[in-house]
Each structure stands twice: as C-alpha cells, then as structure tokens.
C-alpha positions as CSV (number, residue, x, y, z in Angstrom):
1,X,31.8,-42.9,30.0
2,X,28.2,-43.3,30.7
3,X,27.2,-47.0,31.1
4,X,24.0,-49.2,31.9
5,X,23.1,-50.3,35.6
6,X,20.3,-53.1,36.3
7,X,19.6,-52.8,39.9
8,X,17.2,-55.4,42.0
9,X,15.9,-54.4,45.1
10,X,16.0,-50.5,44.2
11,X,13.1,-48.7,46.2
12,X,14.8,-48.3,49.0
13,X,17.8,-48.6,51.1
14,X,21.7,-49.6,49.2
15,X,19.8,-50.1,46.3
16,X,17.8,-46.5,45.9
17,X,21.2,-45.0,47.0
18,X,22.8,-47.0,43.9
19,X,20.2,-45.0,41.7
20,X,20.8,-41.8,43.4
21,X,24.2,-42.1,42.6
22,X,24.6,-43.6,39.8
23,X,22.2,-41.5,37.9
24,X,23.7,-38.4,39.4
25,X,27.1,-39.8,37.3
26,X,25.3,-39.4,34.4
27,X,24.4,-43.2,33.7
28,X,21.8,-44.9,32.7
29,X,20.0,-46.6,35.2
30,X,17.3,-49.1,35.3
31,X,15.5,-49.9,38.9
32,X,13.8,-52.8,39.5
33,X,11.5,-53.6,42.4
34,X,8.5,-55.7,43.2
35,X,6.4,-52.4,43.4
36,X,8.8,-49.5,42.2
37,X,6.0,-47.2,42.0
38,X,4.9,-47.2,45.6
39,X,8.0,-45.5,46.5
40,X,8.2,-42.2,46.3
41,X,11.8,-41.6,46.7
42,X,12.5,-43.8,43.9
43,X,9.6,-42.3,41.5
44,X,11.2,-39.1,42.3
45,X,14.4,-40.3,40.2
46,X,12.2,-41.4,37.3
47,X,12.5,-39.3,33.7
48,X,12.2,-42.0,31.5
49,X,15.7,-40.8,30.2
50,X,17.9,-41.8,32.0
51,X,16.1,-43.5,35.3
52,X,13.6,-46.1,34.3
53,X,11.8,-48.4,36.7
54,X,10.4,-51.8,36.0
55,X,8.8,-54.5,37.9
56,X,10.1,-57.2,39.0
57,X,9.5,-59.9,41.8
58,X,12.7,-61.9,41.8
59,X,11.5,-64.7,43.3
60,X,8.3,-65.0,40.7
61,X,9.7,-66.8,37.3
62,X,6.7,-65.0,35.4
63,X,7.6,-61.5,37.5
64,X,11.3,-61.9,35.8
65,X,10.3,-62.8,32.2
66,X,7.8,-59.9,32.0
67,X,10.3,-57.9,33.4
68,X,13.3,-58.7,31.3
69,X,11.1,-58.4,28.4
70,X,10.2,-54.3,29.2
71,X,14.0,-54.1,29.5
72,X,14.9,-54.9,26.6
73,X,12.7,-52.1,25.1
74,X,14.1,-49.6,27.2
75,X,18.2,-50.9,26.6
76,X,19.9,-53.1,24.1
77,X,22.4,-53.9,26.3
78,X,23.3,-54.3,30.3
79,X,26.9,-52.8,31.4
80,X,26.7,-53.7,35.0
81,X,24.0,-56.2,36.8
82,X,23.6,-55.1,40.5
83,X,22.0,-58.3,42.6
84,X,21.1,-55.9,45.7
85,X,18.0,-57.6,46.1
86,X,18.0,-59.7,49.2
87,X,16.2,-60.4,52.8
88,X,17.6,-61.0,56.6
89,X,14.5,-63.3,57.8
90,X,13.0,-63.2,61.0
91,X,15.7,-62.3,63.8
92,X,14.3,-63.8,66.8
93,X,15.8,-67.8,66.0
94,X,19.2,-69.1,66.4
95,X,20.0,-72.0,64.7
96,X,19.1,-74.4,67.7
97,X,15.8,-73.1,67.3
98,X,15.1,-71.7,63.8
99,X,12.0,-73.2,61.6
100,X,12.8,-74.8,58.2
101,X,10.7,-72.9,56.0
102,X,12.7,-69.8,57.3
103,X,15.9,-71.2,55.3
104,X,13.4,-71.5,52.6
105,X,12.0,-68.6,51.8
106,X,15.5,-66.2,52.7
107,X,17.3,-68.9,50.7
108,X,15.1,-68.0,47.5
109,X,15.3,-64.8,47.8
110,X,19.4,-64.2,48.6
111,X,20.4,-67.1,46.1
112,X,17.5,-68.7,43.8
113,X,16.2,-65.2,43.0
114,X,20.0,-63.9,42.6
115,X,20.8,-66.7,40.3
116,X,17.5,-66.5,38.3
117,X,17.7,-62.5,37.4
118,X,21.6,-63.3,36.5
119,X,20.2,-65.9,34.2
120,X,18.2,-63.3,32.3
121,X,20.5,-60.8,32.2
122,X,23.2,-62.7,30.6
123,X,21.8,-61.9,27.3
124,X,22.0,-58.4,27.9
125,X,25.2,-58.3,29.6
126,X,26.9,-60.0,26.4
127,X,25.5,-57.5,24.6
128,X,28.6,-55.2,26.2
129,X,32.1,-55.3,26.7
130,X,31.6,-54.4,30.2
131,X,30.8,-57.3,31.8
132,X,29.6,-57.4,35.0
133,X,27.7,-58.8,38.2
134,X,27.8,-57.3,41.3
135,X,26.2,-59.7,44.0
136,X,25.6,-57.6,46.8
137,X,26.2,-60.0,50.1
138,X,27.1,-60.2,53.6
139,X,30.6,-60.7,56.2
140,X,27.8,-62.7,57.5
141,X,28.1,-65.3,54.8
142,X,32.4,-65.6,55.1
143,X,32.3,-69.4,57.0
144,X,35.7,-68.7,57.8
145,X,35.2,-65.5,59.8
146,X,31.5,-66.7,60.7
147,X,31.0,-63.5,62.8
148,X,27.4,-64.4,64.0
149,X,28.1,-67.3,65.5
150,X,24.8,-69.3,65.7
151,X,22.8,-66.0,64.9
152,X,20.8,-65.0,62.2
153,X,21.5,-68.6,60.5
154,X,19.0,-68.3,57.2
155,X,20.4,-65.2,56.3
156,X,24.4,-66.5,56.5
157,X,23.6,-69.8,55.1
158,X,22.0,-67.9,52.0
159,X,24.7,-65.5,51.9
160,X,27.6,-68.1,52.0
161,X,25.4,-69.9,49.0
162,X,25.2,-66.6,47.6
163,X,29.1,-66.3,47.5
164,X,29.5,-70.0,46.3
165,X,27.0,-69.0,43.5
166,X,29.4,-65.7,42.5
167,X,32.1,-68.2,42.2
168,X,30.1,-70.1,40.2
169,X,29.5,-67.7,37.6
170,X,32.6,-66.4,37.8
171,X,34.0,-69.7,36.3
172,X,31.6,-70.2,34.0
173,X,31.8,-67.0,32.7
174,X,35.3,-66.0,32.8
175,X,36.2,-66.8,28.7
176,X,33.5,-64.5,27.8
177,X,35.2,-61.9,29.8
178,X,32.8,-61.4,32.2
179,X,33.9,-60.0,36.0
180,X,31.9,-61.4,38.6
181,X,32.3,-60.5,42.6
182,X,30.5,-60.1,45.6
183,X,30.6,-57.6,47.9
184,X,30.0,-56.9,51.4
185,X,28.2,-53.3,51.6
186,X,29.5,-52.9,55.2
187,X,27.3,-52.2,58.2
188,X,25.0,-50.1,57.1
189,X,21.9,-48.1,58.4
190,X,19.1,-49.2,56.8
191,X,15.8,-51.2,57.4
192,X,18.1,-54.5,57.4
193,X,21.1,-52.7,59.1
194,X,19.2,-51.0,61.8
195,X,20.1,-47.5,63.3
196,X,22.8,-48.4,65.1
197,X,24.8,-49.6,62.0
198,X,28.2,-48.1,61.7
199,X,27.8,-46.3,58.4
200,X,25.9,-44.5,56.3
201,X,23.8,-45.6,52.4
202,X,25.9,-42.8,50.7
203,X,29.1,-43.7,52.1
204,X,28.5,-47.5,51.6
205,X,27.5,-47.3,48.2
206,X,29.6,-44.3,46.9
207,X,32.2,-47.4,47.9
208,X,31.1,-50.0,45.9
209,X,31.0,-47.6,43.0
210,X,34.5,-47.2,43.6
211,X,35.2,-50.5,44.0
212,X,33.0,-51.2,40.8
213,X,34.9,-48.6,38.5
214,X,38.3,-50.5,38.9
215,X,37.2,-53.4,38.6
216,X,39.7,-56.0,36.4
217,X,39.2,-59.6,35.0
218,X,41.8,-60.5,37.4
219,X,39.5,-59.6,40.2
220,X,36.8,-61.9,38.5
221,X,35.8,-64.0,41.3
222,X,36.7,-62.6,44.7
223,X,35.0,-61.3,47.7
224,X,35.5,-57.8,49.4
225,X,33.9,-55.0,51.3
226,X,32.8,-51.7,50.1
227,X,36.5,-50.1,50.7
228,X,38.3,-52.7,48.2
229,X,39.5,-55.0,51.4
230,X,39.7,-58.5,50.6
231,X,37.2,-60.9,52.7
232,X,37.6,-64.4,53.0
233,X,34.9,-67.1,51.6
C-alpha cells in the first residue's frame, strides 16, 4: 500500500537513500532540506508526483512554518515522519577539552530541531492511521553502552537527548496510537560516517525500511539498529 514519507535532512547521504528507496516502492515521498535544489541527486528524483522537495531549515522556526505550510498543499496527510536530519560537530575535542557553543549548536540541530519539525507534523500525522516517527540516532547516544568514551561528546550528548525526546513522544502520544522509535542506522559510509564505515547507504536504509514496515504499537517507544536488534537507552 502506497503511503506518505516526510524526510529531513534528504539531499544527501541516509536521507537521499530513504527517497531513493522509498519512492522506488511506489510511495509518496516528500524531501526536505535546507537547500533541496542544490543537489542534484536529489532533483534528479523530483516529478512532482510522487517525489516532491520543500525547504526547510530545521533549526529556523520561520524555515519550518513556511515549510509545513507548502506541505500541506502538496499532502493532506503524513504516514511516516522520518527525523534524519542531524549533525556530528567538530571532531577534534574530547570532552576535557570541547567549547560550549559546540553542545549548542549540535544540540539544536539533533534534538530542538527534531522536536520542533515533530511538532508540526503532528497535525499531519493524525490525519492517518499510520502513525509514525522515526528519529534517526546514534549507538553513540546508548549511556549505557557509551561506546565513545569521552569522544565526540556534543554529538552523544544530543543523541542520548534525542532518545529521551523519542521516549517522550512516545508517551505522550501513545493513546492516539501513534508508534514512536529511534533508530540507530548503523555505521555507515557517508559524509558523517566516513569511508571506512562498515556498511553501505542502501544496505542501512533498505533496513530501517524493513524495520519500519513491521513496525507495532507494542514497539512504540524502543530503541534499535537498522537489523531490528534491540539497543539499550
């Protein structure tokens, strides 16, 4: 059955691989990005059928409304939000050494700008049985497993906020039926990832589409990598 999919952060990487994908399923999507039109993979996509781009700066309040107001010309309705939108920060501190604007400005990208687009789209996700948000994160943000030690601490701080905030939404919105997870997209090779990641955008993402497909209210709320294995918060 051909369904909706609102994607942040699509011009390139996990999220243009979402729109390859997903559109190649036969569903509508629509790809958002602070300047979709400047990439030509994505633009490639585009019939205005089926792909649509829009843009949107999730961390600009004005950027979102503009943009939430073109979507709802081009859809009555949102199946599946996709929060791929998200920064690592500089890589060079530890967190002996790293600045605090640095946990500023990843924190409102990873977590403000995730919980301001979900916001919007709420609206338009009730507007379908379907139901649900897809917060892309990190292993990096499991405090439990806290694989990077004192590396890269903006971006694992934001992620583990990120994950709080799924949590969050998942209790707020489970009586409307909503399903609400996030999901580690593995190590991948990508801008973020680098080139010695361990996998591959298409294998990553034809994952979480997997992953997204069986997707029940009783999984409303958890935490897992792009093969369906459980991660700790």
């Amino acid at each position: 059955m051909s369904q909706t999919y609102l994607i942040t952060g699509a011009s390139r990487g996990l999220g243009l691989e979402f729109v390859k994908q997903l559109s190649a399923q036969g569903h509508t999507v629509i790809a958002t990005a602070r300047q979709p039109g400047q990439s030509e993979a994505l633009s490639s996509l585009v019939d205005n059928k089926k792909v649509f781009t829009v843009p949107l700066d999730t961390t600009n309040k004005d950027s979102i409304k503009s943009a939430f107001e073109k979507i709802k010309t081009i859809s009555d309705g949102v199946d599946v939000l996709i929060n791929n939108s998200g920064i690592a920060g500089p890589r060079e501190f530890d967190v002996l050494n790293v600045p605090g604007e640095t946990y500023t400005e990843v924190f409102n990208t990873n977590v403000i700008g995730t919980s301001d687009v979900t916001q919007a789209a709420i609206p338009l996700l009730r507007q379908k049985n379907t139901r649900k948000i897809i917060n892309i994160s990190s292993i990096v943000g499991s405090v439990q497993l806290n694989i990077c030690g004192g590396g890269i601490p903006a971006y694992g701080v934001s992620k583990a906020a990120e994950n709080y905030l799924t949590k969050a939404f998942s209790s707020a919105l489970k009586d409307e039926n909503f399903i609400v997870v996030a999901v580690h997209p593995g190590w991948v090779k990508t801008d973020m990832g680098g080139s010695s990641a361990s996998i591959t955008t298409d294998v990553s993402i034809a994952g979480i589409i997997n992953e997204i497909n069986k997707l029940t209210k009783e999984k409303n709320g958890t935490y897992f990598d792009y093969s369906g294995k459980t991660l700790p918060f």
